[in-house]
C-alpha positions as CSV (number, residue, x, y, z in Angstrom):
1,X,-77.5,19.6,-10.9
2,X,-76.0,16.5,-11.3
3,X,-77.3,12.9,-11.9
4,X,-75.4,11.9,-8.4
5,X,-76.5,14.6,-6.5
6,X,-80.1,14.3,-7.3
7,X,-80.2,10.6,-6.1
8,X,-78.2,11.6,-2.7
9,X,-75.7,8.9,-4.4
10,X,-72.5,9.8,-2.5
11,X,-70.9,10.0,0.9
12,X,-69.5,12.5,2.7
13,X,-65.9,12.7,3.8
14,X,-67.2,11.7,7.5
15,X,-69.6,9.4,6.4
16,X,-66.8,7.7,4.6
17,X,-64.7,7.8,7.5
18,X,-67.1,6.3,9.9
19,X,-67.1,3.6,7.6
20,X,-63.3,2.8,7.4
21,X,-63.4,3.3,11.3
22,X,-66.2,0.5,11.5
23,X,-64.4,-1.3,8.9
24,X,-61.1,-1.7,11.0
25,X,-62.2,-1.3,14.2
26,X,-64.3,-4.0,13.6
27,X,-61.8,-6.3,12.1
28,X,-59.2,-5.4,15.1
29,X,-61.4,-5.6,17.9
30,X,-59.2,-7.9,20.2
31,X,-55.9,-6.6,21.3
32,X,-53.0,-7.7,19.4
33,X,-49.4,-8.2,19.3
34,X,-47.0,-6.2,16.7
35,X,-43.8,-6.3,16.4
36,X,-41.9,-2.9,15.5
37,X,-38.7,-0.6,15.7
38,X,-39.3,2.5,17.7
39,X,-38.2,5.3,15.4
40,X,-39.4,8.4,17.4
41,X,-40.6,8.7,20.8
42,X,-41.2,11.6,22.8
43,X,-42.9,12.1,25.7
44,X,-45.5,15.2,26.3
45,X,-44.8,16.9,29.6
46,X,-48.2,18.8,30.2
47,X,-50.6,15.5,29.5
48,X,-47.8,12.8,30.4
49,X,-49.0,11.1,27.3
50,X,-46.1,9.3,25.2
51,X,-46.4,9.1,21.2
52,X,-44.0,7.1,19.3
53,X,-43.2,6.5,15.5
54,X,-43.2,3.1,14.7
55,X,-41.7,1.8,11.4
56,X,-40.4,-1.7,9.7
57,X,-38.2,-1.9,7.0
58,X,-35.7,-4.1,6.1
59,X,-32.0,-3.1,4.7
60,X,-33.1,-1.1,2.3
61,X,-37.0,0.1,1.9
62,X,-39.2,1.4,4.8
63,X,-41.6,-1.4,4.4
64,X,-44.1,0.2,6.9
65,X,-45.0,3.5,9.1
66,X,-47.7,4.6,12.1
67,X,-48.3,6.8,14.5
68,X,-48.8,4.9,18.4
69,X,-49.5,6.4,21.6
70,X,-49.6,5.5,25.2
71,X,-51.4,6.9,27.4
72,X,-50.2,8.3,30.7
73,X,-52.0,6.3,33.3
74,X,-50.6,3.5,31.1
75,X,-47.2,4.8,30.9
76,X,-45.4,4.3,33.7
77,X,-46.9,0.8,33.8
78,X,-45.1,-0.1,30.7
79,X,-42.1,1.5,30.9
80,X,-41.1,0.1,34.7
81,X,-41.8,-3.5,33.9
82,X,-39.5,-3.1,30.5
83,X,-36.7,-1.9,32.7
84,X,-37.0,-4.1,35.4
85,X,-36.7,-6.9,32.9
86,X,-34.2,-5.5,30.5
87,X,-32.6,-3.1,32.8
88,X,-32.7,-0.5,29.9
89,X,-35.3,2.0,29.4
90,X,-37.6,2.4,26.4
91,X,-36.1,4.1,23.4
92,X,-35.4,4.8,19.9
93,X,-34.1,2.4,18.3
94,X,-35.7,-1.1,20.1
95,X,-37.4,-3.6,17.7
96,X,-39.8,-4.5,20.4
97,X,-42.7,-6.7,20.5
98,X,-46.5,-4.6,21.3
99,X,-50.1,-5.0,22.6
100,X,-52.2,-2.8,20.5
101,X,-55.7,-1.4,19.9
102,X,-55.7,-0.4,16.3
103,X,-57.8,2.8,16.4
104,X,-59.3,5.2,13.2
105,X,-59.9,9.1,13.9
106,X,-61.7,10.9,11.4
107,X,-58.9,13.7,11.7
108,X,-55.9,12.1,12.8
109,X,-55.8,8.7,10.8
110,X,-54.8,5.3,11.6
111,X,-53.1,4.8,14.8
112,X,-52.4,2.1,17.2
113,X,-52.9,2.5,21.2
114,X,-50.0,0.5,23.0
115,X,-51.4,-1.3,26.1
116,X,-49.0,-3.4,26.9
117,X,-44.7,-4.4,25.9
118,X,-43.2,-7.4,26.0
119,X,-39.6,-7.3,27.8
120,X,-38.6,-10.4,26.7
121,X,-38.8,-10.2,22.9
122,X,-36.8,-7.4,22.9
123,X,-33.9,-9.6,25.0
124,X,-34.6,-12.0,22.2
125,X,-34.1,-10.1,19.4
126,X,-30.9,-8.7,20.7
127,X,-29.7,-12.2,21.1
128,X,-30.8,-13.7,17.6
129,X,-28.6,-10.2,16.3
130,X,-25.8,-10.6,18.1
131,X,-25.8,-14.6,16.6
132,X,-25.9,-13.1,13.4
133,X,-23.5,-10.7,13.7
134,X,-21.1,-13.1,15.3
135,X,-21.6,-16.0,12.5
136,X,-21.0,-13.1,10.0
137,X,-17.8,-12.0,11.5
138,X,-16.8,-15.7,12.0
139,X,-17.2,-16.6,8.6
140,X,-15.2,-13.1,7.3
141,X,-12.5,-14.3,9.6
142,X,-12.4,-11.2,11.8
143,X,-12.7,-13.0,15.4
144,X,-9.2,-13.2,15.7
145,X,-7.8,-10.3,13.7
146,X,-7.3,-8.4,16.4
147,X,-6.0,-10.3,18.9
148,X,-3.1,-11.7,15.8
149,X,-1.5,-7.7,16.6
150,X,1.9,-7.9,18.5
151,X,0.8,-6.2,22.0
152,X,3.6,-4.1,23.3
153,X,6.0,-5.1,25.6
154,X,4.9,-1.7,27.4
155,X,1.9,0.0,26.6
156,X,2.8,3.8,27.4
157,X,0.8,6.0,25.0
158,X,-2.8,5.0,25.4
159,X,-5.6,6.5,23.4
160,X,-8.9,6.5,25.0
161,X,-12.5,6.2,24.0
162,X,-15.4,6.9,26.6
163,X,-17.7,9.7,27.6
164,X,-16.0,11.9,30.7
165,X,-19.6,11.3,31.7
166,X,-19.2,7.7,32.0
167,X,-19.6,6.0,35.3
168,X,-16.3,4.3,34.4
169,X,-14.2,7.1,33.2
170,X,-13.0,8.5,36.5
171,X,-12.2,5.2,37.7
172,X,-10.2,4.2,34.9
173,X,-8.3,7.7,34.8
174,X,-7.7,7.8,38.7
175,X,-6.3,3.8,38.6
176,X,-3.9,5.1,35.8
177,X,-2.8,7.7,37.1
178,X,-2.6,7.1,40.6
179,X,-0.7,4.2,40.1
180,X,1.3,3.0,43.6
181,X,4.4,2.3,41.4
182,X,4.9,5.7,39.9
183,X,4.4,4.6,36.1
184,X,3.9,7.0,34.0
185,X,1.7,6.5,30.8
186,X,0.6,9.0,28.3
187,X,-3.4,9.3,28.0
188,X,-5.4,10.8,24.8
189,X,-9.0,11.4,25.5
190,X,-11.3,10.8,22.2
191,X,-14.7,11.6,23.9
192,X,-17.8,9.2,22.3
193,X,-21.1,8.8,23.5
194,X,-21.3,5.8,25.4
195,X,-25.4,5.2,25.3
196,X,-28.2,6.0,22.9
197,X,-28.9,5.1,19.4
198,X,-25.5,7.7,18.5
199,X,-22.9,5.4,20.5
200,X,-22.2,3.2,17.5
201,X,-21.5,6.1,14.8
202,X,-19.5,7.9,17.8
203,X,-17.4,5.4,18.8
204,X,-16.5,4.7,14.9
205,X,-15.9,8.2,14.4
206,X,-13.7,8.0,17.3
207,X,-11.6,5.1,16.0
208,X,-11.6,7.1,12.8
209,X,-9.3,9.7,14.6
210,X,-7.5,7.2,16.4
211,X,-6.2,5.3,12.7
212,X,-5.5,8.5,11.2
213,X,-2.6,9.1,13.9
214,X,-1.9,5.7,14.6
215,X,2.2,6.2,15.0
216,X,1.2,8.1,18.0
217,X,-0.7,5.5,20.4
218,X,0.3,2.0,21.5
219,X,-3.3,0.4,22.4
220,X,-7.1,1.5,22.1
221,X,-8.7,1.4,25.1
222,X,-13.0,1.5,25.1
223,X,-14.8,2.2,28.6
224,X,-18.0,2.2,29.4
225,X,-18.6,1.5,33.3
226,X,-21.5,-1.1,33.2
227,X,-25.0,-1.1,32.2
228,X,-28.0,-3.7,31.0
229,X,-28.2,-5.7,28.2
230,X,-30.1,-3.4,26.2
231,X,-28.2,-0.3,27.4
232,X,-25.0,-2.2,25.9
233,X,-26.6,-3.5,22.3
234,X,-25.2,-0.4,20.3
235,X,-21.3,-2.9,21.4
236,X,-23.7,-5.5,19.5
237,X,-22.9,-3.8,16.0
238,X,-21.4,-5.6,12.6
239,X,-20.0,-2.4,11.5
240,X,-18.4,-1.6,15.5
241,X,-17.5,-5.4,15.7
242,X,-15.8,-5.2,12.1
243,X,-13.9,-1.7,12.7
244,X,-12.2,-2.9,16.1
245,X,-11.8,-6.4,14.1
246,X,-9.6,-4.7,11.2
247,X,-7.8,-1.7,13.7
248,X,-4.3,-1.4,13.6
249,X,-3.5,-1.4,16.8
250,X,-4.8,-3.5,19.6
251,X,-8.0,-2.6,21.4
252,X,-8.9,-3.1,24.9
253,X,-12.7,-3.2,26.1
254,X,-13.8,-2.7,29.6
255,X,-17.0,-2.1,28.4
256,X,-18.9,-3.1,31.4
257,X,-21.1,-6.6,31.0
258,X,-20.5,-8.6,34.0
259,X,-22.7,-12.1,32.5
260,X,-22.3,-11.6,28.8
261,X,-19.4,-10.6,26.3
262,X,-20.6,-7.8,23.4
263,X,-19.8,-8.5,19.8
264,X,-17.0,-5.5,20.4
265,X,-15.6,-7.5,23.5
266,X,-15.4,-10.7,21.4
267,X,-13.2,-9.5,18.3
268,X,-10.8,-7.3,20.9
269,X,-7.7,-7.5,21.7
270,X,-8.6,-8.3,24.7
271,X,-11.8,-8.2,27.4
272,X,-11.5,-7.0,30.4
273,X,-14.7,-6.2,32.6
274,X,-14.4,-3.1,34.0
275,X,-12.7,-0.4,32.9
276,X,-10.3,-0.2,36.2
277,X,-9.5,-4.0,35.2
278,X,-8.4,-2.5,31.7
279,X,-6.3,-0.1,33.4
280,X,-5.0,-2.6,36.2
281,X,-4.6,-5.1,32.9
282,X,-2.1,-1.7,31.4
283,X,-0.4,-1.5,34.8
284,X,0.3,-5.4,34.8
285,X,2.4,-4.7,31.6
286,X,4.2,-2.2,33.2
287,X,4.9,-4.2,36.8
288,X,5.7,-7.5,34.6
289,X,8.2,-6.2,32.4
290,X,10.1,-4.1,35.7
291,X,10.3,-7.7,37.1
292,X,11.4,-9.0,33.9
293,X,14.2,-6.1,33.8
294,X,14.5,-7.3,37.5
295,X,15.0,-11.0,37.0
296,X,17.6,-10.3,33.3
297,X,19.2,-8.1,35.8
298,X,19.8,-10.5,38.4
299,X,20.6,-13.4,36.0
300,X,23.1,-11.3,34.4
301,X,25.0,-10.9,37.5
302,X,24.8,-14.8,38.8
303,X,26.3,-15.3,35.1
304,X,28.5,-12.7,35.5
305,X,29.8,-13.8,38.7
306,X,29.7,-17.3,37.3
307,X,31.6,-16.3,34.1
308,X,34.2,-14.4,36.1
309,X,35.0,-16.8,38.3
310,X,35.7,-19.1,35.8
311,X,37.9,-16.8,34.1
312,X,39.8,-16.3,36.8
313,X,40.5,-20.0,37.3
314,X,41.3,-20.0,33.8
315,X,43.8,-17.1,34.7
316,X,45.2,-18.8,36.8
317,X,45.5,-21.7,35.0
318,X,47.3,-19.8,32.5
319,X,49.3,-17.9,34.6
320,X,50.8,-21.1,35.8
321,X,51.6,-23.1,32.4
322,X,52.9,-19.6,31.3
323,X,55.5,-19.3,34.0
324,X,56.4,-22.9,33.6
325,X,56.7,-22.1,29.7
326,X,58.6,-19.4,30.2
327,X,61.1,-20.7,33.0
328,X,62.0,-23.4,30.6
329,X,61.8,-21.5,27.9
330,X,64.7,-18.8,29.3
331,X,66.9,-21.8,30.5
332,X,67.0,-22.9,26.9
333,X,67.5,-19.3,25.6
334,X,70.5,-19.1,28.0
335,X,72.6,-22.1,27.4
336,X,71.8,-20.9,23.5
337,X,73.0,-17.8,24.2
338,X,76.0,-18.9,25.8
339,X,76.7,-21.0,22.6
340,X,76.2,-17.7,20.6
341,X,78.2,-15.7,23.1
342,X,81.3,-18.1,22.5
343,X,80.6,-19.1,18.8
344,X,80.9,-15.1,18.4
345,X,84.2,-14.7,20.1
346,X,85.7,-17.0,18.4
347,X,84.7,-15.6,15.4
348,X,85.0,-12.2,15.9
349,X,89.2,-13.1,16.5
350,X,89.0,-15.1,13.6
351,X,87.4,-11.8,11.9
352,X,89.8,-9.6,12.9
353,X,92.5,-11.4,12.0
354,X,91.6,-11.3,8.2
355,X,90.6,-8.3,8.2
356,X,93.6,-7.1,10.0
357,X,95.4,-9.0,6.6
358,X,92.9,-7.5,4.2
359,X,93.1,-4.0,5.6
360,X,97.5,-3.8,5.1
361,X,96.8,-5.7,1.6
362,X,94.5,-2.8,0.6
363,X,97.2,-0.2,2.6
364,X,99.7,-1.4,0.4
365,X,97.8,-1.0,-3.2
366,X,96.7,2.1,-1.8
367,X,100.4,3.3,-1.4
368,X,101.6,2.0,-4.6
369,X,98.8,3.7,-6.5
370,X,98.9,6.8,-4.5
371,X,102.5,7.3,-5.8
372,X,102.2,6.0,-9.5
373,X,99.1,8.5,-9.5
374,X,101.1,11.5,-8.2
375,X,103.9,10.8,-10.7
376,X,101.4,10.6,-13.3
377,X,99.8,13.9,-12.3
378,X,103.3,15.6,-12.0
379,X,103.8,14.8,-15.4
380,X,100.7,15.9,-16.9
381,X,100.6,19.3,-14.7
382,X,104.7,19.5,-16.9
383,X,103.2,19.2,-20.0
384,X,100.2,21.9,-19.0
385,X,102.4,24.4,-18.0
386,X,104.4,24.4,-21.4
387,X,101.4,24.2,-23.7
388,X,100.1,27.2,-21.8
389,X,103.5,28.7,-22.0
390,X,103.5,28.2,-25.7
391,X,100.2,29.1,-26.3
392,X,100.0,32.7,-24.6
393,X,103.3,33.5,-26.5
394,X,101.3,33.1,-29.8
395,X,98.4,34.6,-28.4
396,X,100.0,37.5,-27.3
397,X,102.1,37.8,-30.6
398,X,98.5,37.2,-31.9
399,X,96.9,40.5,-30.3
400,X,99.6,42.3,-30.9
401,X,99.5,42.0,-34.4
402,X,95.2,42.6,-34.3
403,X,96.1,45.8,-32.2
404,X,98.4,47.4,-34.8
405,X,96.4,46.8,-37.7
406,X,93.3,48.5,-35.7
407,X,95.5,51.5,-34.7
408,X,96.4,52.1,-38.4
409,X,92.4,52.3,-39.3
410,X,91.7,54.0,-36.8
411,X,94.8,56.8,-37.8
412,X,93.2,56.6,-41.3
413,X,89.7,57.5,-39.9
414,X,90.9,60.7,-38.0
415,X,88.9,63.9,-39.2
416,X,91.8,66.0,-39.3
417,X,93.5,63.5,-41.7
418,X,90.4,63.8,-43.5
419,X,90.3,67.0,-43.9
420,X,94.0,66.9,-44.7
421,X,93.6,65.3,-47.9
422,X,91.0,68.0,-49.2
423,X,87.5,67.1,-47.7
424,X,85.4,69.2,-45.2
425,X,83.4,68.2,-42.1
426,X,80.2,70.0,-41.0
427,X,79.2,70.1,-37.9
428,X,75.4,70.7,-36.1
429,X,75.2,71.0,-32.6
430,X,78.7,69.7,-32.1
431,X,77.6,66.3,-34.0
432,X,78.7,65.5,-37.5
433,X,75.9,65.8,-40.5
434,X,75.7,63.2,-41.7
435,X,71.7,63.4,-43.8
436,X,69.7,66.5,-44.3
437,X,66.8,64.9,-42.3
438,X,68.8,66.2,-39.5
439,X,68.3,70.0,-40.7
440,X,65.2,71.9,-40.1
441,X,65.4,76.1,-40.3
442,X,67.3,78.2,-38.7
443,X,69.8,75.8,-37.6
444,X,73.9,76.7,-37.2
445,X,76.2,75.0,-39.1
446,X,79.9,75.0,-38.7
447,X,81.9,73.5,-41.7
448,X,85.9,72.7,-40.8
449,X,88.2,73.0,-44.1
450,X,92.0,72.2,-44.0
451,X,92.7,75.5,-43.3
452,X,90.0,76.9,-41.3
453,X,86.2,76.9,-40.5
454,X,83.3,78.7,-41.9
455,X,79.9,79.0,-39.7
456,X,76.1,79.1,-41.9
457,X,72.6,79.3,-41.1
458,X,69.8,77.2,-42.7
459,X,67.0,79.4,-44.5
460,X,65.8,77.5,-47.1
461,X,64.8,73.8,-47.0
């Protein structure tokens, strides 16, 4: 047995508890106030008792955690006079300010029972948020990125963020689309919740979609439909205020706060307060540029009228100097012409009549040379005819001569002659032999002496 547990030197686990219990129950044994950020709460539906996670950290380290509880009979207590001050119920999320009883269970731990919520701390806190969100956004130069975008001349393709649950979604669809002028705009729905510790990572998700299909939409619209303070906070975001700051294309809010502008209202586009003011704001574009088309319309016709009238004086005008011109310019053409007229008579007689002179000069050079050319030809065709004359004598004397001596070679070629003077002809196949590559066996020959013929057969080559 050991030295401790002989003396009774020791506590045990409950003993030890009681102790801590006294220790800070006695040290906490007023109420107190804590400030805290709700990060769970849920609310039991058999006892009606509410238990809630409370935490503080700061950017980047949970600096602090414990369990809290309110009772039922206190419940309701709390939670009505936090709404009718902040118009918002109690949620996750609040950094709130709390009356506590710090309390020590055996089994359960520390814990702290909430008596009581101050409304107004919350309000506050919101406020000194906001303030620093808006001096950060200020200082980054963001306030008025958004409203340096070009908004168009007529908004048609709209792309929408809101919750089709939204008190304000029906009333800005219906507005839109119900128009009393007929306008037609083209509406993309990118649903978001609009409430809740979620609306501020939904709403940027949404504008995610939006950027990555940009080319498609003219504006970004965001509707809400009203709602408290607190309700409206998650609008109160750097991260929201910074997206909608940066976004391509202009954004619209008709988020809902009737006293107050939201750090999302502030770097916008434009604010509106409702969201059948953002879609009456849309319709405005559409009516003022019809009256713009209206009034260029009507301008261009008074100038048009204008312009044309003083064309047609200057027509006129012109018509008249023209006719002048031209009167006096014909007049002066005609006595002109009749200078020409008679300046050509005159010297188309004149014309003629050297002409005339030229014309029997050339008739009689033509006449003399016709005849000393004919003589000349008569006298050459003379001389022709006897050189041909003379010529064919001697050529046919010529021929003659060529003809006789032929005949005679030919006489001393003939095979009978041949024959006559003691040589003999042989004959194959009525042709004369003339090489014995012509023979082959069996072949007749005929062989014609001076005196007769003798007919023999090949049999040996």
């Amino acid at each position: 047995m050991s030295e401790h547990s002989e003396n009774n030197d020791y506590l045990s686990l409950h003993q030890l508890s009681l102790h801590i219990k006294d220790a800070i129950e006695g040290n906490f044994m007023q109420q107190i106030w804590v400030v805290a950020e709700i990060a769970a709460m849920s609310v039991n539906q058999g006892s009606g008792h509410c238990y809630l996670e409370l935490v503080e950290k700061n950017e980047r380290t949970l600096l602090a955690k414990m369990r809290a509880n309110i009772w039922s009979f206190k419940l309701q207590n709390i939670l009505g006079k936090f709404f009718q001050v902040t118009g918002s119920p109690l949620q996750q999320g609040m950094k709130t300010l709390l009356l506590v009883e710090v309390q020590y269970h055996a089994v359960y731990g520390t814990s702290l029972n909430i008596v009581g919520v101050d409304p107004s701390y919350s309000l506050g806190e919101l406020a000194r948020r906001k303030r620093e969100i808006i001096d950060r956004l200020e200082v980054e130069g963001l306030i008025e990125q958004n409203k340096k975008l070009n908004f168009p001349l007529v908004p048609q393709r709209i792309a929408l963020i809101s919750s089709e649950t939204a008190a304000g979604f029906e009333d800005f669809v219906n507005q839109l689309s119900n128009n009393p002028y007929g306008y037609h705009l083209e509406l993309k729905i990118f649903p978001a919740v609009m409430q809740g510790d979620k609306t501020e990572s939904s709403v940027l998700q949404a504008l995610s979609k939006i950027a990555a299909k940009k080319e498609a939409f003219d504006v970004v619209v965001i509707t809400r439909g009203g709602g408290s303070s607190v309700e409206l906070s998650a609008f109160d975001s750097y991260e929201l205020g910074k997206a909608i700051a940066l976004f391509p294309l202009p954004v619209l809010t008709g988020i809902g706060h009737e006293r107050d502008e939201s750090v999302a209202d502030l770097v916008a586009y434009k604010k509106l307060k409702t969201p059948t003011a953002v879609a009456e704001f849309l319709i405005s574009a559409y009516i003022t540029f019809e009256e713009m088309l209206i009034d260029a319309k009507q301008r261009v016709k008074e100038l048009m009228q204008t312009q044309l009238l003083k064309e047609q004086v200057r027509v006129k005008d012109a018509s008249n100097v023209i006719t002048r011109k031209s009167q006096a310019y014909i007049a002066k053409r005609r006595l002109q012409l009749s200078k020409v007229s008679r300046d050509l008579q005159e010297g188309a007689v004149k014309y003629t009549v050297v002409k005339q002179r030229a014309l029997d000069q050339r008739k009689m050079k033509v006449s003399v040379e016709t005849s000393r050319l004919l003589k000349q030809r008569e006298y050459q065709i003379k001389t022709v005819q006897q050189a041909v004359l003379v010529n064919s004598a001697a050529f046919v004397q010529k021929k003659q001569h060529n003809i006789a001596l032929l005949a005679a070679k030919v006489a001393l070629l003939d095979p009978a002659k041949v024959v006559a003077r003691g040589y003999t002809l042989t004959y194959i196949r009525g042709k004369v032999l003339t090489s014995t590559q012509d023979l082959k066996l069996g072949d007749l020959l005929v062989t014609q002496f001076k005196d007769g013929k003798v007919e023999s057969k090949i049999t040996e080559l």
